[in-house]
C-alpha positions in Angstrom: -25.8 12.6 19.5 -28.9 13.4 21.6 -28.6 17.2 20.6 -28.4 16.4 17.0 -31.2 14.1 16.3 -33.1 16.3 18.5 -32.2 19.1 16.2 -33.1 16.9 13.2 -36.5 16.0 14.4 -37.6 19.5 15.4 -36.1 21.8 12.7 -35.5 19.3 9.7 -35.6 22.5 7.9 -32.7 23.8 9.7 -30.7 21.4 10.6 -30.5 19.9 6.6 -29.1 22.5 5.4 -25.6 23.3 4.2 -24.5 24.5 7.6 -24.8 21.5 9.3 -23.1 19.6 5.8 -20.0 22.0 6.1 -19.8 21.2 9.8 -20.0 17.6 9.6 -17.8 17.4 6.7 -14.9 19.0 7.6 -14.8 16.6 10.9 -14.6 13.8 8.3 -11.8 15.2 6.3 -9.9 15.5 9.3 -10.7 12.2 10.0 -9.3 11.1 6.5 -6.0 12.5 6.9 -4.9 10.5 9.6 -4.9 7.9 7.8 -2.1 7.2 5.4 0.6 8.2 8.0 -1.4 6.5 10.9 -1.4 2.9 9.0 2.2 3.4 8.0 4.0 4.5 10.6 2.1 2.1 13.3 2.6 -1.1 10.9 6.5 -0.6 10.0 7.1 0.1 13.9 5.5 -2.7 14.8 6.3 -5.2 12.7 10.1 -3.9 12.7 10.0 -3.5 16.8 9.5 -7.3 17.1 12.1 -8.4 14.8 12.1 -10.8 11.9 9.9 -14.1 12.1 12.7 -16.0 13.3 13.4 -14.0 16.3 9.5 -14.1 17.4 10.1 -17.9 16.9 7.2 -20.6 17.2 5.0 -18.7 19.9 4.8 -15.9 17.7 4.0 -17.7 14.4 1.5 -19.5 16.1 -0.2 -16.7 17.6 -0.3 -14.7 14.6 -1.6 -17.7 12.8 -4.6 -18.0 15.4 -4.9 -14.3 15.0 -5.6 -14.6 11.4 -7.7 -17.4 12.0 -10.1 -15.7 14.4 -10.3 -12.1 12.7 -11.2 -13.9 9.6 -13.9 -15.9 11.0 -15.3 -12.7 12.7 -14.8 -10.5 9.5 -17.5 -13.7 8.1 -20.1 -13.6 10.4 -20.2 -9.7 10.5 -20.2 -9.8 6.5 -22.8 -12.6 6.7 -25.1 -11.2 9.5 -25.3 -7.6 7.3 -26.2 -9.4 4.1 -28.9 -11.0 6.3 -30.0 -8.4 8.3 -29.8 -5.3 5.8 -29.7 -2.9 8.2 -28.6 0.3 5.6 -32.0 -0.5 3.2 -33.8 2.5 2.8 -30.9 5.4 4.3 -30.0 6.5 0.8 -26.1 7.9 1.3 -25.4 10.0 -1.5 -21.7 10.3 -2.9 -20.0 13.9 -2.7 -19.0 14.8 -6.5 -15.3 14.3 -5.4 -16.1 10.5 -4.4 -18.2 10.0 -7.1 -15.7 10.9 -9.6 -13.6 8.2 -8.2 -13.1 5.0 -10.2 -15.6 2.3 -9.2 -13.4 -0.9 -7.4 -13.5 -3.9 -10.2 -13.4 -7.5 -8.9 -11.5 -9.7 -11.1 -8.8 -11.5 -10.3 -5.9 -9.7 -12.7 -7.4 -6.2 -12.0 -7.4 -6.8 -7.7 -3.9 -8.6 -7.7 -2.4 -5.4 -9.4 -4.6 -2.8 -7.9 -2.7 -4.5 -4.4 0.5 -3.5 -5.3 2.1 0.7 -5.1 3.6 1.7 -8.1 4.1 4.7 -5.5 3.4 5.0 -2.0 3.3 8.6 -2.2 1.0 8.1 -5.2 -0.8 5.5 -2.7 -0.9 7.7 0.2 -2.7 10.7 -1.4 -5.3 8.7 -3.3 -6.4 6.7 -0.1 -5.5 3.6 -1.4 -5.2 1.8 2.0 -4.5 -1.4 0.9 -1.2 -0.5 -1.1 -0.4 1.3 1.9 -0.6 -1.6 3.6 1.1 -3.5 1.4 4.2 -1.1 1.6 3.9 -0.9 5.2 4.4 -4.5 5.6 7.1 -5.3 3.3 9.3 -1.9 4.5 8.7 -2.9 7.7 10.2 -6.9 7.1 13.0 -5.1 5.3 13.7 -2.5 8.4 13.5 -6.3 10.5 15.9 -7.2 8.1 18.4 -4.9 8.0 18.9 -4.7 12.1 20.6 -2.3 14.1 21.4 0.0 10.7 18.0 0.7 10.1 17.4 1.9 13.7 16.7 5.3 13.2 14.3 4.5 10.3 12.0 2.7 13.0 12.6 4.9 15.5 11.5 8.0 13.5 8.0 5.5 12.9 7.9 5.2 16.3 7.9 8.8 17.1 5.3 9.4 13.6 2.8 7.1 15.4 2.9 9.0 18.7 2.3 12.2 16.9 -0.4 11.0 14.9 -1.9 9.2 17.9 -1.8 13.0 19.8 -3.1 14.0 16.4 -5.9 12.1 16.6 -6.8 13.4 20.2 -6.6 16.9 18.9 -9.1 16.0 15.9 -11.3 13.6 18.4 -11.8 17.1 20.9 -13.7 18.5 18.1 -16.1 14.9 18.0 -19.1 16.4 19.9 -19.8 19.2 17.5 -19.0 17.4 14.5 -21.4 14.9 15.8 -23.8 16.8 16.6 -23.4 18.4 13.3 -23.5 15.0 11.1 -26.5 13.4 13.2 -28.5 16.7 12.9 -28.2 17.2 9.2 -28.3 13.3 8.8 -32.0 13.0 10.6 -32.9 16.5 9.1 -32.2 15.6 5.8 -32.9 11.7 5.5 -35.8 12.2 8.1 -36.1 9.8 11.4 -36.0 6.4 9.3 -32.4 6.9 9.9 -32.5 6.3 13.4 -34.5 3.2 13.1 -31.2 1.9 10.2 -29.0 2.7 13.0 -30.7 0.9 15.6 -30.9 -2.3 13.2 -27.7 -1.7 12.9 -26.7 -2.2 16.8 -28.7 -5.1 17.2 -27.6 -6.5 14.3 -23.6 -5.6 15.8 -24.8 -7.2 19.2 -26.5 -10.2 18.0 -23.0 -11.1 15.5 -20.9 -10.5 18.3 -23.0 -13.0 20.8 -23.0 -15.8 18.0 -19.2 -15.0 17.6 -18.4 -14.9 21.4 -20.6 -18.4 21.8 -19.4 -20.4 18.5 -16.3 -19.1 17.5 -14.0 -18.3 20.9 -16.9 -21.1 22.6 -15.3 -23.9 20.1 -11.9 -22.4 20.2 -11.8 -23.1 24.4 -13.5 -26.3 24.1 -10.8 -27.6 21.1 -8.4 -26.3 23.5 -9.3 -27.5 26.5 -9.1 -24.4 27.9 -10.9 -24.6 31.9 -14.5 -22.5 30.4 -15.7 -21.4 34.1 -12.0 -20.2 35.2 -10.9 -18.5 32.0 -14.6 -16.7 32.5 -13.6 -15.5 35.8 -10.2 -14.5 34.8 -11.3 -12.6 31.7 -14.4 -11.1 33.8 -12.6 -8.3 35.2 -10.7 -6.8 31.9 -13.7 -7.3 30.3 -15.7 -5.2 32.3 -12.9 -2.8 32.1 -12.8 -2.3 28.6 -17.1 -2.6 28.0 -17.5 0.5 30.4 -14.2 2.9 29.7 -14.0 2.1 25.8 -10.7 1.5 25.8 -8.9 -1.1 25.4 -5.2 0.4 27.1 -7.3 0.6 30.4 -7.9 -3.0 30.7 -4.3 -4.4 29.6 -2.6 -4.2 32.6 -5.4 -6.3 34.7 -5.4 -8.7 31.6 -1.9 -9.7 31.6 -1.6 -10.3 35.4 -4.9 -11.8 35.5 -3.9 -14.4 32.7 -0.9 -14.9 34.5 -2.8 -15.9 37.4 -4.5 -18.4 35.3 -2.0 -20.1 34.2 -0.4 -18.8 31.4 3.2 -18.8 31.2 4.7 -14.7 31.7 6.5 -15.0 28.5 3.7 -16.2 26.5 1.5 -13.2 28.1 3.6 -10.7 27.7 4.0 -11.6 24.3 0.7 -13.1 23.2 -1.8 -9.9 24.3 -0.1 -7.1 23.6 0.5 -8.8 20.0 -3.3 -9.0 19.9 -3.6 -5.6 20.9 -2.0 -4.9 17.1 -3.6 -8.0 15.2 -6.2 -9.8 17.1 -9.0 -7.1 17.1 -12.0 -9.5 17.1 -14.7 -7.2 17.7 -13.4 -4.6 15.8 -12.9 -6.1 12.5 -16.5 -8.0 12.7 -17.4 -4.2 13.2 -15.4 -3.1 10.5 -17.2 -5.7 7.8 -20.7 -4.7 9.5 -20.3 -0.7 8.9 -18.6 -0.9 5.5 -21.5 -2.7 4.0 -24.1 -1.0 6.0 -22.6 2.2 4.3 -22.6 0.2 0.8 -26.2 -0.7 0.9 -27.4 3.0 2.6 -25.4 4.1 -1.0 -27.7 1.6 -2.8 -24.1 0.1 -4.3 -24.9 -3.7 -5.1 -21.4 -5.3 -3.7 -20.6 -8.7 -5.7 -19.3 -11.7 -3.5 -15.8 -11.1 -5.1 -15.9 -7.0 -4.2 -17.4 -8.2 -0.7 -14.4 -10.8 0.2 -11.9 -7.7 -1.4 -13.6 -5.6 0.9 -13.0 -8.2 3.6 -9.2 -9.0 2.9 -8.6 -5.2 3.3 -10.5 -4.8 6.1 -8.0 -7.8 7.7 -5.5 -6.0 6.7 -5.9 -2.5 7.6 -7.3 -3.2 11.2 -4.0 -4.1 12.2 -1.6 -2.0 14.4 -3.9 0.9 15.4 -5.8 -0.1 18.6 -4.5 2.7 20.9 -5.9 5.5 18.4 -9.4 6.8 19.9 -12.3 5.7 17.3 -9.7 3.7 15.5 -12.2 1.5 13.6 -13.8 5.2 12.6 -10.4 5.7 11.2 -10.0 2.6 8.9 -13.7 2.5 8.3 -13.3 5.9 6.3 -9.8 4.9 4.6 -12.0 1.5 3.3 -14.9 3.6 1.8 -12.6 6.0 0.4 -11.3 3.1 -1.4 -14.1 1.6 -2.8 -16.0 4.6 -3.9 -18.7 4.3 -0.8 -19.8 8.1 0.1 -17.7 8.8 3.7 -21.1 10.4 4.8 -21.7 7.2 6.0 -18.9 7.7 8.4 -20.8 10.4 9.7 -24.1 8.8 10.4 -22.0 5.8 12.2 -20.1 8.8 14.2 -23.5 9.3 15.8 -24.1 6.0 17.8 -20.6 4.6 17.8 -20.3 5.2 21.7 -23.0 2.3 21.8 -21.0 0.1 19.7 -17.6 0.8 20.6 -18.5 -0.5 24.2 -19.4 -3.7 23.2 -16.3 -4.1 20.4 -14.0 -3.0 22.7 -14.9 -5.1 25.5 -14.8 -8.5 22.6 -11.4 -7.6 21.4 -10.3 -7.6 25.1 -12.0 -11.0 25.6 -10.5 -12.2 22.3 -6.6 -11.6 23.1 -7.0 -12.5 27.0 -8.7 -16.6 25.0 -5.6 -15.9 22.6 -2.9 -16.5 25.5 -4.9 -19.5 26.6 -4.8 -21.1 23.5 -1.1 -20.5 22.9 0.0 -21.5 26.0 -2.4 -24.8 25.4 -0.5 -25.3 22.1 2.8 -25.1 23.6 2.0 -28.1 25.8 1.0 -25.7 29.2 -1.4 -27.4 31.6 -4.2 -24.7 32.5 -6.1 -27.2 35.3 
């Protein structure tokens, strides 16, 4: 990152040229093609590994229902803060002539319920239409529940798909420094160093949402709960530390789980309750997610209706879910969401740049989020946390 914008600033006429473009893009097309198989494969796994609704039972429909609950009201105060804030004014994103020959996203009601639903996921899949992959993903996946031990090797061969495009990933995430350096030199060459100052609206903007959501959302949620504030906080201390300096979520699981335990919360309800979050409780992620798309919409100078904006928002809550081990997953979704709305996926590129910064601080909430997510179901299946 430091090498690019240094580039930028002291050969602009270098460093914006087509070189630098070629580089930068071909990192992002990489990027792109993990995602179709990546969203499939990790959602029919994972909703078919835990079995059908019934077998999860009541802790499971009530953590899912919190999750929804919390990623929603995250996804609003991200789209919310951005809207305020207008960190992308002034960037000027330009569409590549493939994207902008792609058919602008229309926001009535008859025209979004049956742009939701495949006619073909293969169709689907190479158009990077992620939310009829989702779609797909989630109802194959129910039927795999469904169908038990027969459709075993179906989920199994999932499985295996989402460890290979995990390792995937890796492989395409070695080549991240260049193609950083690449998109953050041509970006400041080209745009010139008002980019930098965008971006760094941008993080504040990220930080300051994410303190308001840390303090008013999961604050009320303990305090409705009745959730012990000063021993949850040193319980949750630890993993949270964890994540905020590695990135990583994975590397602060196991200290969360036996740390809850400690707590209070029953093993069952840990065991179940986090690692579920893991897949569909990514709090800092998804108010991430709704920050970057429309950063990206407004750098593009595309004027997002309320209606586009909540579409934007329901597949962002949709697609978020089931890819939290992949390195740079938000990067992942972020570029399968502009793809489908028409937004330029240069934008990806320019995020590329400081998204160590920010994927510290996301990482480190989503953490926080699932470790408050085991408190709150254990509280609502009668446990005492004293």
């Amino acid at each position: 990152m430091v090498v690019g914008v240094a580039l930028g600033l002291a050969a602009p006429e270098i460093a914006g040229t087509a070189a630098f473009s070629i580089v930068g893009t071909a990192f992002l097309r990489l990027i792109r093609s993990i995602v179709a198989p990546l969203i499939f494969a990790t959602l029919v796994a994972g909703i078919a590994g835990a079995g059908s609704v019934k077998a999860m039972g009541r802790i499971g429909l009530k953590a899912l229902v919190y999750f929804e609950i919390v990623t929603t009201a995250a996804l609003a105060i991200g789209l919310i803060a951005v809207n305020i804030v207008r960190p992308g004014e002034g960037v000027h994103l330009a569409k590549s002539a493939a994207e902008a020959a792609l058919p602008a996203v229309r926001s009535d009601l008859a025209t979004v319920m049956e742009h939701t639903v495949p006619a073909s996921i293969i169709d689907a899949m190479a158009r990077g239409e992620v939310l009829q992959i989702v779609v797909f993903a989630f109802l194959f996946g129910a039927a795999c529940a469904a169908v038990g031990a027969k459709a075993r090797p179906v989920v199994e061969f999932c499985g295996a798909l989402a460890e290979v495009m995990f390792r995937y990933t890796n492989y395409v995430m070695y080549a991240a420094p260049v193609g950083v350096a690449a998109a953050m030199a041509y970006a400041v060459g080209s745009k010139g160093a008002g980019l930098l100052w965008s971006l760094g609206k941008l993080i504040l903007t990220l930080y300051g949402s994410l303190v308001v959501f840390v303090v008013v959302v999961l604050g009320a949620t303990m305090l409705i709960a009745r959730v012990p504030v000063r021993r949850f906080i040193a319980a949750a201390r630890e993993p949270f530390l964890i994540a905020f300096s590695t990135s990583t979520s994975e590397a602060a699981l196991p200290r969360a789980l036996e740390n809850m335990e400690a707590f209070g919360v029953p093993r069952h309800i840990v065991a179940f309750v986090i690692p579920a979050g893991y897949s569909f409780n990514l709090d800092g992620s998804t108010l991430y997610l709704s920050l970057a798309a429309l950063f990206v919409a407004q750098a593009a100078g595309v004027q997002m209706s309320i209606a586009q904006q909540v579409l934007m928002l329901l597949t962002l809550m949709l697609t978020s879910k089931g890819v939290a081990g992949v390195p740079r997953a938000a990067l992942v979704i972020l570029g399968g969401t502009l793809a489908s709305f028409g937004l330029p996926l240069e934008g990806v590129a320019v995020l590329l740049g400081v998204d160590t910064l920010m994927d510290m601080v996301r990482t480190s909430v989503n953490v926080l989020g699932n470790c408050l997510a085991s408190a709150v179901v254990a509280r609502w299946e009668g446990v005492e946390l004293k």
